[in-house]
C-alpha positions as CSV (number, residue, x, y, z in Angstrom):
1,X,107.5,180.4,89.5
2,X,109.6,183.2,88.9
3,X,112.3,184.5,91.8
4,X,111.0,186.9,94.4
5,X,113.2,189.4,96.2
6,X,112.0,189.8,99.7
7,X,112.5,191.5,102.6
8,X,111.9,189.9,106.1
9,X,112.0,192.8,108.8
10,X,112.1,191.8,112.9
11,X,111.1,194.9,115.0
12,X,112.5,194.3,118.1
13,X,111.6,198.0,119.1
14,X,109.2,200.2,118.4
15,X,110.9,203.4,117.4
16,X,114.2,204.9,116.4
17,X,116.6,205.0,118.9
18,X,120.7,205.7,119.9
19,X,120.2,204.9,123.6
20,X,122.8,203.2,124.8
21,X,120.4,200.6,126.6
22,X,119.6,199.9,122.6
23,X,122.8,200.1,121.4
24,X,123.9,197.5,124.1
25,X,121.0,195.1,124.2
26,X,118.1,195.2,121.2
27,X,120.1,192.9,119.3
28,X,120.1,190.2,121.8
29,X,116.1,191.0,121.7
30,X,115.9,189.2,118.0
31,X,112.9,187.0,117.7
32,X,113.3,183.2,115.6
33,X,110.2,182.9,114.0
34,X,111.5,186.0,111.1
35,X,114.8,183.8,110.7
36,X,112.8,180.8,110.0
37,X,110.4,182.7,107.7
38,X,113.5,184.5,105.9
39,X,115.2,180.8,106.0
40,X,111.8,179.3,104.1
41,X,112.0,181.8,101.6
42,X,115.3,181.6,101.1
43,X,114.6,177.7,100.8
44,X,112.1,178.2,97.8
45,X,114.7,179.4,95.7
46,X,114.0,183.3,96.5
47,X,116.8,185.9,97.2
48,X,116.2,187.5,101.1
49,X,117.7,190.4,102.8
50,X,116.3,190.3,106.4
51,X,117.2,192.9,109.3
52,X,117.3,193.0,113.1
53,X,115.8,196.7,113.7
54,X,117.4,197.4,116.8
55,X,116.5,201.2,116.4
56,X,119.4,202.3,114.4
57,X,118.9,201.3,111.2
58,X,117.7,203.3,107.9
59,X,114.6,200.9,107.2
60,X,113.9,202.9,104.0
61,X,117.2,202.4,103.3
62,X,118.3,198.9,104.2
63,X,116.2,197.2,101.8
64,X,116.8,196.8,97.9
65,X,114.5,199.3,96.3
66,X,113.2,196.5,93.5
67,X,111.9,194.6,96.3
68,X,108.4,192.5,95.8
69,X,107.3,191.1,98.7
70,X,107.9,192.1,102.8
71,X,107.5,189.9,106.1
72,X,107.3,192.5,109.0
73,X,107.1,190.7,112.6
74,X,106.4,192.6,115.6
75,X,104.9,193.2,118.8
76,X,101.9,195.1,119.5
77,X,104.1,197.8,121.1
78,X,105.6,198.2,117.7
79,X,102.5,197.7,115.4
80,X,102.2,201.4,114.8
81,X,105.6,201.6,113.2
82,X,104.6,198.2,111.3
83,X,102.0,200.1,110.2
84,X,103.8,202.9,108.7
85,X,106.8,200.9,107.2
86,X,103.9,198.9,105.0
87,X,102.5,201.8,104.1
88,X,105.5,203.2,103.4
89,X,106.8,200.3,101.6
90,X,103.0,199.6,99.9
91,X,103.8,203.1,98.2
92,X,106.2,201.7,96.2
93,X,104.3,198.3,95.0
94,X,105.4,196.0,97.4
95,X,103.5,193.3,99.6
96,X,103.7,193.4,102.5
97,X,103.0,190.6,104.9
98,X,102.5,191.0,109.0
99,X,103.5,188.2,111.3
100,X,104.5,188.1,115.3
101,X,102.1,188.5,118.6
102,X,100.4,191.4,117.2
103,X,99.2,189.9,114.4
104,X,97.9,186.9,116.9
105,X,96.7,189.5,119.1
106,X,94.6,192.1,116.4
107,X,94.3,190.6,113.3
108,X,91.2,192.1,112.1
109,X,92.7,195.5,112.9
110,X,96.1,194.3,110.9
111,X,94.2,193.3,107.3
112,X,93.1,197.2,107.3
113,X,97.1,197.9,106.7
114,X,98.7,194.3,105.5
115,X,98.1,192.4,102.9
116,X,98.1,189.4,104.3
117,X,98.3,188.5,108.2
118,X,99.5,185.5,109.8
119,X,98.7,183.9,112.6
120,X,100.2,180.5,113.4
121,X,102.1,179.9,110.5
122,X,104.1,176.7,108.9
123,X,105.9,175.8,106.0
124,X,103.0,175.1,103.9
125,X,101.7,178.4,104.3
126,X,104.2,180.3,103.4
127,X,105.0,178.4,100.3
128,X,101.2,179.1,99.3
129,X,102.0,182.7,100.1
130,X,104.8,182.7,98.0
131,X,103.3,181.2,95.2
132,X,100.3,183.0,95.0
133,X,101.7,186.3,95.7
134,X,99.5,188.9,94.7
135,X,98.0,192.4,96.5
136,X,94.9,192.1,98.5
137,X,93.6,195.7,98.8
138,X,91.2,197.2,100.3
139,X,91.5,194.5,103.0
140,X,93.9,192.2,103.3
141,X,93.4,188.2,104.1
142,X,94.1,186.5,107.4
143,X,95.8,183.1,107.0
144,X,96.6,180.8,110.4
145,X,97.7,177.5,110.5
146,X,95.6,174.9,112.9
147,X,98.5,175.3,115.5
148,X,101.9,176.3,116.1
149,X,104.4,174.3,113.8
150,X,106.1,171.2,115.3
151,X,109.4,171.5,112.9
152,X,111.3,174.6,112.7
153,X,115.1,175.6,111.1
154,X,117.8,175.3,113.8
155,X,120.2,177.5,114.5
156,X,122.7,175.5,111.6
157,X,120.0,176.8,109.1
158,X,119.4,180.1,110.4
159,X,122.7,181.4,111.3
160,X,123.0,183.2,107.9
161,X,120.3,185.3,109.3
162,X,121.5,185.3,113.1
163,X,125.1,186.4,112.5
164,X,124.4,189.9,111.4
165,X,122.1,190.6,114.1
166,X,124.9,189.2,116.5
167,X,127.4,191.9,114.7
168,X,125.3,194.7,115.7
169,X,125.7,193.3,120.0
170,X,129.0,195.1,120.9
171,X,129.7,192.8,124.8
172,X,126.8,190.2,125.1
173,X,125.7,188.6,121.8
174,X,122.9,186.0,122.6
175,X,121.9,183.3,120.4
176,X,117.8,182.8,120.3
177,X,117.1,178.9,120.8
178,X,113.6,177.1,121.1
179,X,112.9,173.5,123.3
180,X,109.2,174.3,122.8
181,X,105.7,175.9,121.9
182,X,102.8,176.4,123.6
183,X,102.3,175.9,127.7
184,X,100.8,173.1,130.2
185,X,99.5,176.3,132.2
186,X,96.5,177.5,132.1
187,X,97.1,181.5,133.3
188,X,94.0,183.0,131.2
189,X,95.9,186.7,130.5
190,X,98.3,184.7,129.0
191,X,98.5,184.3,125.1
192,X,100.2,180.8,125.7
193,X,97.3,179.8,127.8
194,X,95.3,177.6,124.9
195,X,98.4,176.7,122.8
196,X,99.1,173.0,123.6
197,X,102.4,172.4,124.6
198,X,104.7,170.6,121.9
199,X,108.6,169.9,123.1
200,X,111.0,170.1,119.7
201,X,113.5,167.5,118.1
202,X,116.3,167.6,121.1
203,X,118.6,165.7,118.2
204,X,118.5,169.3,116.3
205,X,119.0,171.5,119.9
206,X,122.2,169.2,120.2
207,X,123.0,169.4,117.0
208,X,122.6,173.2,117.3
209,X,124.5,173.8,120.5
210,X,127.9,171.9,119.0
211,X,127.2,173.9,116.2
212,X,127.6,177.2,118.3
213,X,130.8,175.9,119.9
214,X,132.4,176.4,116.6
215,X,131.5,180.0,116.5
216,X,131.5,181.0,120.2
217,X,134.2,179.9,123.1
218,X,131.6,179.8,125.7
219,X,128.1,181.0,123.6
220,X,125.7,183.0,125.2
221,X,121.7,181.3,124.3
222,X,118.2,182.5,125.1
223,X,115.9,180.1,124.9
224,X,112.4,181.3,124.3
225,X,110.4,178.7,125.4
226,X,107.3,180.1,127.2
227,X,108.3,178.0,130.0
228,X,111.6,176.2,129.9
229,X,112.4,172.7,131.0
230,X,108.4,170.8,131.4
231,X,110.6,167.8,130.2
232,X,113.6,168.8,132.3
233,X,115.5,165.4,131.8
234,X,115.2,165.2,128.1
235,X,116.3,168.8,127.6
236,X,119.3,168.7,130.1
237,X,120.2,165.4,128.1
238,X,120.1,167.2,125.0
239,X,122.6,169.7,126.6
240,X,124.6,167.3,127.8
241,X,124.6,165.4,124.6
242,X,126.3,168.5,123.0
243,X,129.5,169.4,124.8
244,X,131.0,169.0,128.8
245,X,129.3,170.8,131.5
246,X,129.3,174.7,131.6
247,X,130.6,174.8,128.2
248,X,127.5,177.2,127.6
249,X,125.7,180.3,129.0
250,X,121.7,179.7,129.4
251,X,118.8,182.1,129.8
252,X,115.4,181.2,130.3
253,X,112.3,182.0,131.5
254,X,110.9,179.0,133.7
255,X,107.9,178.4,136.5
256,X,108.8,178.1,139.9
257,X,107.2,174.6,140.2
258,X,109.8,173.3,137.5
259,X,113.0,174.9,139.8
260,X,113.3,172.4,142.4
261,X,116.5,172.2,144.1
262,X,117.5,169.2,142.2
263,X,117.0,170.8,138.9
264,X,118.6,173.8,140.0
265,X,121.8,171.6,140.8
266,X,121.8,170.5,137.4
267,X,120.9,174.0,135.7
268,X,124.2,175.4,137.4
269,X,126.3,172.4,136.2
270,X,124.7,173.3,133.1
271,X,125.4,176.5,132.6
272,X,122.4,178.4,133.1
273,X,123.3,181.8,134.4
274,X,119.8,183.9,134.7
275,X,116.7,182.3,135.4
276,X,113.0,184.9,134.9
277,X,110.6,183.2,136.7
278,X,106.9,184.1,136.7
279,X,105.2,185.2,140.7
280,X,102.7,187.0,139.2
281,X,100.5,187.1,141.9
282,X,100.2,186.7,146.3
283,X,96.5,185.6,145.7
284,X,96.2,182.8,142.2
285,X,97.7,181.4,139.9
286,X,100.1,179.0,142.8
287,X,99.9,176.0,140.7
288,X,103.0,177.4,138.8
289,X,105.3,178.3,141.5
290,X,104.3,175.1,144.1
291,X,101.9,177.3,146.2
292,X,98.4,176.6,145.1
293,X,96.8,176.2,148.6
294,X,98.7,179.2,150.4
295,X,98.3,183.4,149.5
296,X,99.5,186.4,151.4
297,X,102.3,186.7,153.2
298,X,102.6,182.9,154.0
299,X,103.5,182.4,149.9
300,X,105.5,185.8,150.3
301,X,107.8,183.7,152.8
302,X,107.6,180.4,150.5
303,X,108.1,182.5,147.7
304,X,111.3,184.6,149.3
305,X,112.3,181.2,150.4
306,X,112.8,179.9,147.2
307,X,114.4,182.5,145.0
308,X,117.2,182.6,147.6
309,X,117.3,178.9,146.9
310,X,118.0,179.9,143.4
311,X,120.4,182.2,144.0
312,X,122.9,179.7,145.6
313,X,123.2,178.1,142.0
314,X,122.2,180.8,139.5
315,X,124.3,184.6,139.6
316,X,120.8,186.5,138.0
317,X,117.1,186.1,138.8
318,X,114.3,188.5,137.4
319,X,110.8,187.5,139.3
320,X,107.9,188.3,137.2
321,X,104.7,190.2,138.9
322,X,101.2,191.5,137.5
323,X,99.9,194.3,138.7
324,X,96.6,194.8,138.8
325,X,94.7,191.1,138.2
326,X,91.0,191.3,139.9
327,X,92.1,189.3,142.6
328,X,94.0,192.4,144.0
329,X,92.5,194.9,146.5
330,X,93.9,197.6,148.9
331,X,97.4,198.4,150.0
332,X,98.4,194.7,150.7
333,X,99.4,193.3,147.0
334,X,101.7,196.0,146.9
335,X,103.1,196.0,150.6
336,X,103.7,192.0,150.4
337,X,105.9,193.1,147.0
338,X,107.5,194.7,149.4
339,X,108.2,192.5,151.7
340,X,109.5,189.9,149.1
341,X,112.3,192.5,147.9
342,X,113.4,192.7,151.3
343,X,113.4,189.3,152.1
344,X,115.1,188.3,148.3
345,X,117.1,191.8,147.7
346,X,119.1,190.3,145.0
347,X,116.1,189.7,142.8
348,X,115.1,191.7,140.0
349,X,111.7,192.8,140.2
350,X,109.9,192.7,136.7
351,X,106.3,194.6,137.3
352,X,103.9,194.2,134.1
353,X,100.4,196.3,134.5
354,X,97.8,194.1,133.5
355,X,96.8,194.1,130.0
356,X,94.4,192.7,128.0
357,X,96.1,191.9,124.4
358,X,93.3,191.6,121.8
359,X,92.5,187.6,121.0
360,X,95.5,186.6,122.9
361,X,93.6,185.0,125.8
362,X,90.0,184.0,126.8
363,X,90.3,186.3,129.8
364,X,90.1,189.1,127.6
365,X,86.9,188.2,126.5
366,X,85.2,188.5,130.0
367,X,86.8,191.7,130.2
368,X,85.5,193.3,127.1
369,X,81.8,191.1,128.1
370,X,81.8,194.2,131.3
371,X,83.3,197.0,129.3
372,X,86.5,197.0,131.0
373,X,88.5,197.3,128.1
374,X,90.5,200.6,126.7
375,X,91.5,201.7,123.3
376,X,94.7,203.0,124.3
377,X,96.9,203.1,120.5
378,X,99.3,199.7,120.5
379,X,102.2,201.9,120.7
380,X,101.7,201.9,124.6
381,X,100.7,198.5,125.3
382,X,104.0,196.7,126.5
383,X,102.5,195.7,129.9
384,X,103.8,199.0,131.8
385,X,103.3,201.9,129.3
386,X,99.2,201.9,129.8
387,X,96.9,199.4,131.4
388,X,94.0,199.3,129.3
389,X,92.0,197.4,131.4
390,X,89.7,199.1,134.4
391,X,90.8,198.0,137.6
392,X,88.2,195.8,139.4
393,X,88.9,197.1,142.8
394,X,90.8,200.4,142.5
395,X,90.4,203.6,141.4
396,X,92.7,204.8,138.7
397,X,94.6,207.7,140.7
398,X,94.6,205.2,143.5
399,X,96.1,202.6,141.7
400,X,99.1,204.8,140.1
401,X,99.8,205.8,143.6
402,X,100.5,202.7,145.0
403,X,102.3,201.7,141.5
404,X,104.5,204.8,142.2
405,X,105.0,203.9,145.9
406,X,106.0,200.1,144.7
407,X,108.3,201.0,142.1
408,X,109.7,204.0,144.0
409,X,110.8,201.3,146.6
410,X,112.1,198.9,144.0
411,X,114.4,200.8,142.9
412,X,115.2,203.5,145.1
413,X,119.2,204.3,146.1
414,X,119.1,201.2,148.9
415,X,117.1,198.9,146.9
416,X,119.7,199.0,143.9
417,X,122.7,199.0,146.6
418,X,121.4,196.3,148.5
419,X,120.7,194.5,145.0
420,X,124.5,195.1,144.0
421,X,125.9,194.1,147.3
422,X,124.1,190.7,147.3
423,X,124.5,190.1,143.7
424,X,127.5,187.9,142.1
425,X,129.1,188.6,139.3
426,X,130.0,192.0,136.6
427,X,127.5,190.9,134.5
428,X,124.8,190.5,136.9
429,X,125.4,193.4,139.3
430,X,126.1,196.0,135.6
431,X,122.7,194.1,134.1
432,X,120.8,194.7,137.5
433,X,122.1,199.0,137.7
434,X,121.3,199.5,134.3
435,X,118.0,198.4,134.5
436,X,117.1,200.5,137.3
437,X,118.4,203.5,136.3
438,X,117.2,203.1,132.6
439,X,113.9,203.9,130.9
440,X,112.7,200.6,133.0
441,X,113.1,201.6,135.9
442,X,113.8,205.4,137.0
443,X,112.1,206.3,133.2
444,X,109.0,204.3,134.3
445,X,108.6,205.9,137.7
446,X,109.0,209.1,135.7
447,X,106.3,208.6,133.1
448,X,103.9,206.9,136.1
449,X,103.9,210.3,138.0
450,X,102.6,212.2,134.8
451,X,100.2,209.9,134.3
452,X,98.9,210.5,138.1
453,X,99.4,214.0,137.7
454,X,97.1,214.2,134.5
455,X,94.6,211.8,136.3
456,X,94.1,214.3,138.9
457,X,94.5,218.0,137.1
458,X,93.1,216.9,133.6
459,X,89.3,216.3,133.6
460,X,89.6,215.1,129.6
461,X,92.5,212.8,130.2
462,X,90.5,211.4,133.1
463,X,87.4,210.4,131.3
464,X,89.7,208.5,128.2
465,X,90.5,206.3,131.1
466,X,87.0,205.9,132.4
467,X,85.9,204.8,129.4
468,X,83.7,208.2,129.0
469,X,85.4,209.6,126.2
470,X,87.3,208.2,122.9
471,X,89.4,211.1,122.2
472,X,93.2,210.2,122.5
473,X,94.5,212.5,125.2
474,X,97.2,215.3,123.7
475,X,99.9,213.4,125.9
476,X,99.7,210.3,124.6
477,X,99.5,211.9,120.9
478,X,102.8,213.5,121.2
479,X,104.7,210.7,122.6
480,X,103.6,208.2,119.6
481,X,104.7,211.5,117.2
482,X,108.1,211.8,119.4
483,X,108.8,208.5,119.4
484,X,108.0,207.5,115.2
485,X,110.3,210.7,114.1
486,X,110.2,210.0,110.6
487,X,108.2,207.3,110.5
488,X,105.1,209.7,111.5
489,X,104.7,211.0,108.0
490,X,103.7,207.2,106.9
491,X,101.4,206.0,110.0
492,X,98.0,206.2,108.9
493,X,95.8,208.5,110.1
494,X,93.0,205.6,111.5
495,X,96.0,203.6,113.1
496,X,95.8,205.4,115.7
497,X,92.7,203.7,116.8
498,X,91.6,200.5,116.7
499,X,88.3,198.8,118.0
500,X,89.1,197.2,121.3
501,X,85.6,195.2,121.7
502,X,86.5,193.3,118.1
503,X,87.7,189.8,119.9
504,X,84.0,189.5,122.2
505,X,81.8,191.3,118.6
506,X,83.6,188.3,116.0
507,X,82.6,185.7,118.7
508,X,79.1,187.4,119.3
509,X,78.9,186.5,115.2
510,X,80.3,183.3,115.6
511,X,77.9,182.6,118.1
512,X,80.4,181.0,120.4
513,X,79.1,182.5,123.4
C-alpha cells in the first residue's frame, strides 16, 4: 500500500469570515470526529495535514498541492461550501470524502458532489477507504457503519491535531471531550433520537483529563455528549479519578431530569462552569426536564424554579427552546417564553426554529408524508436562518411576528441588563452581551424582520414558502453569494437545490412504510 497524503478539513463555519465573534470563538467550535479520522489515517502509516476552518483560513492554500485524498466534515449549514471546496479540490485529482451531520442528514444529495459519504463511521471503514482508494464519478458511494463506534482516540492521541486549532483561540481555548454517543430520549426532531446510547471507557476520559493538566493550569473542556452525565456517578468518578476538585472547567449540554440538586452540588465541586439544557417546549417532550404530566404556565414556574436552582452552583446557563413544534398554537408559547425570562433573567435563551434535517429523525418522515417540507438551500438551515417546515397552526407572517416580538424581548436593553446584573462572573456576563448584541441575537432580529417584510410585500417570495413555487427567492440567492465570496465560483450550479422529499421517496422504495 503505498503512502497517501491527505487532507482532513473541519468546517466549523460556513463561510469566510474576520468577525470578531469568529475570531474569538470558532476555534473552540472544533468537532472530534475529524481528529479521530485524521488520527486513523495518520495511524495507517499516511502523512495528514488537517485544519480547523474557523473562517480565516486560505483553504486553497492551506493544503499541500500533491494531495490525494480529502476528509471534509461539516454541518448542513456549511454543505454548500463543502460542496465547492470538493469541487474545487476534485479539479485538481483529488478524492474527496464527506463526513459530519450533513452527510447523516442528506446523503443521497452528498454522492452527487463526494466521492464517497459517510455515515456512521469506524476504524474498519476507513481503513477499507484507504486501501481501496479510487474516484467514484458520476456518483459517489455511501458507506455507514451499523452504529456509532464504541472506541474512539482520546485526547492523548489527538492532541497533535487539537493543539493547532487551540492556537488559533486568542482568551478561551476549549478542549472537545466525549463520555458518550447516542441518547436514552426519544425527542423525534432529534437526530440522536434512534442512536442507542453507548457511555465510553471512563479509564481513557481520566487518562485524558491528567493528560490536559500538563498542558493547561486549569483546562477549559467541552464535552459533546448529546446529553451529559446519564451515568452521572461513573462519569463524576472518572473526574474525580483524574485530579482534586475544581482542577477543571466543564461545559456540557445536559436534560433537566439529570440536574437534580444533588448532582448539581457535585457538578460545582467539579468544576462545571456552564450547563445548556434543553426546555424545548411548555406543551411535550417533559420526560426530559422532570415535567411530563404538567404544561403551561404550571411547568413555566417548575421550569423557572429550577434553572434558578442551577444558578446557585453553576455561573452560566443557556436554556434551549423550539419554536414552532405542532403542539404550538396562538400567542401563549411565546408569552409563557416570556414569562420564564422574567422569572430566570440570568438565563440565556437559545431559540431554534423548527427544522426538519433530512434522514436525521423519523419525525421528518411524517412531515414530508403531508408536504410540509421546504427546499430552502442547506446554507440556511442552522435551526434559526429558515424553518423549512410549514407551521401546523400558524400562518407564516403570523408566526415571524410573534418570533420578532419574542426575540425583541429577549434581548432588548433591560433584558441584557437584567441578564448582566444577575449574572456572576467576567466570563459569563462578557459571553452573555456578546451574544445578544452579535449576529445571534440583534443580527437575528434583524434578518427576521426582512423575512416578515418580504412575506408581506413580495407575492413570489411568499409562495417559495407556501410550497407553491420552487424558485429560490433573489434574497436568499444573494446571501449564499455574499456569504461564499470566493468560494461562489466553485459551488455547483445544482447545489443549490436539493430534493427535500428524498428521506419519505427511499423508504417508499424500501417499502418500509
Amino acid at each position: 500500500m503505498r503512502t497517501l497524503k491527505i487532507g482532513v478539513i473541519d468546517l466549523v463555519c460556513k463561510k469566510p469570515s474576520r468577525s470578531l465573534w469568529a475570531r474569538i470563538m470558532h476555534a473552540n467550535l472544533a468537532s472530534i470526529m475529524p481528529q479521530v479520522i485524521a488520527t486513523w489515517c495518520e495511524q495507517e502509516g499516511h502523512k495528514v495535514n488537517m485544519i480547523c476552518y474557523t473562517g480565516n483560513e486560505d483553504l486553497s492554500k492551506e493544503l499541500p498541492k500533491d494531495i490525494d485524498l480529502i476528509f471534509i466534515s461539516s454541518f448542513t449549514q456549511a454543505a454548500l461550501l463543502a460542496y465547492a471546496v470538493s469541487n474545487y479540490f476534485r479539479s485538481q485529482g483529488v478524492i474527496t470524502v464527506l463526513g459530519g451531520p450533513h452527510a447523516r442528514c442528506y446523503p443521497d444529495d452528498a454522492v452527487q458532489y463526494f466521492d464517497y459519504v459517510l455515515g456512521f463511521t469506524n476504524r474498519g471503514i476507513i481503513t477499507d477507504l484507504l486501501n481501496n482508494c479510487v474516484p467514484q464519478r458520476p456518483v459517489g458511494k455511501k458507506i455507514c457503519a451499523g452504529k456509532q463506534p464504541a472506541d474512539l482516540c482520546g485526547i492523548q492521541e489527538r492532541w497533535k491535531f487539537i493543539e493547532p486549532t487551540l492556537k488559533k483561540a486568542p482568551f478561551i481555548k476549549i478542549v472537545p471531550i466525549l463520555g458518550s454517543v447516542g441518547c436514552p430520549y426519544t425527542c423525534p426532531f432529534c437526530i440522536d433520537s434512534t442512536v442507542s446510547y453507548q457511555a465510553l471507557d471512563n479509564k481513557t476520559i481520566s487518562s485524558d483529563l491528567k493528560f490536559l493538566l500538563t498542558k493547561f493550569k486549569q483546562p477549559w473542556i467541552g464535552w459533546h455528549d448529546p446529553n451529559f452525565g446519564i451515568r452521572f456517578e461513573e462519569s463524576m468518578d472518572a473526574i474525580a479519578a483524574a485530579a482534586p476538585p475544581k482542577s477543571f472547567r466543564f461545559v456540557a449540554e445536559s436534560s433537566l431530569s439529570v440536574l437534580t440538586e444533588a448532582h448539581l452540588n457535585k457538578l460545582k465541586e467539579n468544576g462545571f462552569t456552564a450547563l445548556l439544557p434543553g426546555v424545548e417546549s411548555w406543551y411535550e417532550l417533559g420526560n426530559k426536564s422532570r415535567s411530563s404530566h404538567i404544561t403551561g404556565i404550571d411547568k413555566v414556574k417548575q421550569i423557572s424554579e429550577h434553572i434558578n436552582t442551577i444558578f446557585r452552583y453553576v455561573p452560566y446557563v443557556q436554556t434551549n427552546f423550539v419554536l414552532g413544534l405542532d403542539s404550538d398554537a396562538g400567542a401563549e408559547p411565546f408569552e409563557l417564553t416570556k414569562r420564564f425570562i422574567d422569572h430566570s433573567p440570568n438565563a440565556f435563551p437559545g431559540f431554534s426554529l423548527l427544522t426538519a434535517f433530512g434522514e436525521a429523525a423519523p419525525l421528518n418522515l411524517e412531515y414530508q408524508k403531508t408536504k410540509r417540507v421546504l427546499p430552502f438551500p442547506f446554507h440556511f438551515l442552522n435551526n434559526h436562518l429558515a424553518m423549512n417546515v410549514k407551521p401546523k397552526n400558524y400562518d407564516w407572517v403570523d408566526f415571524y411576528g410573534k418570533v420578532i416580538d419574542l426575540t425583541e424581548y429577549a434581548f432588548s436593553l433591560k433584558a441584557i441588563y437584567r441578564r448582566f446584573i444577575n449574572t456572576q462572573g467576567f466570563n459569563a456576563r462578557w459571553m452573555n452581551i456578546m451574544r445578544a448584541i452579535s449576529s445571534e441575537g440583534w443580527g437575528r432580529l434583524k434578518f427576521y424582520r426582512q423575512v416578515r417584510q418580504n412575506l408581506i410585500q413580495d407575492r413570489n417570495f411568499r409562495k417559495y414558502f407556501e410550497g407553491e413555487s420552487q424558485q429560490l427567492p433573489e434574497f436568499y440567492f444573494n446571501i449564499i453569494k455574499a456569504d461564499l465570496g470566493i468560494w461562489w465560483q466553485w459551488l455547483p450550479g445544482s447545489a443549490l437545490s436539493h430534493n427535500a422529499y428524498a428521506y419519505l421517496q427511499n423508504k417508499e422504495k424500501e417499502g418500509n412504510l
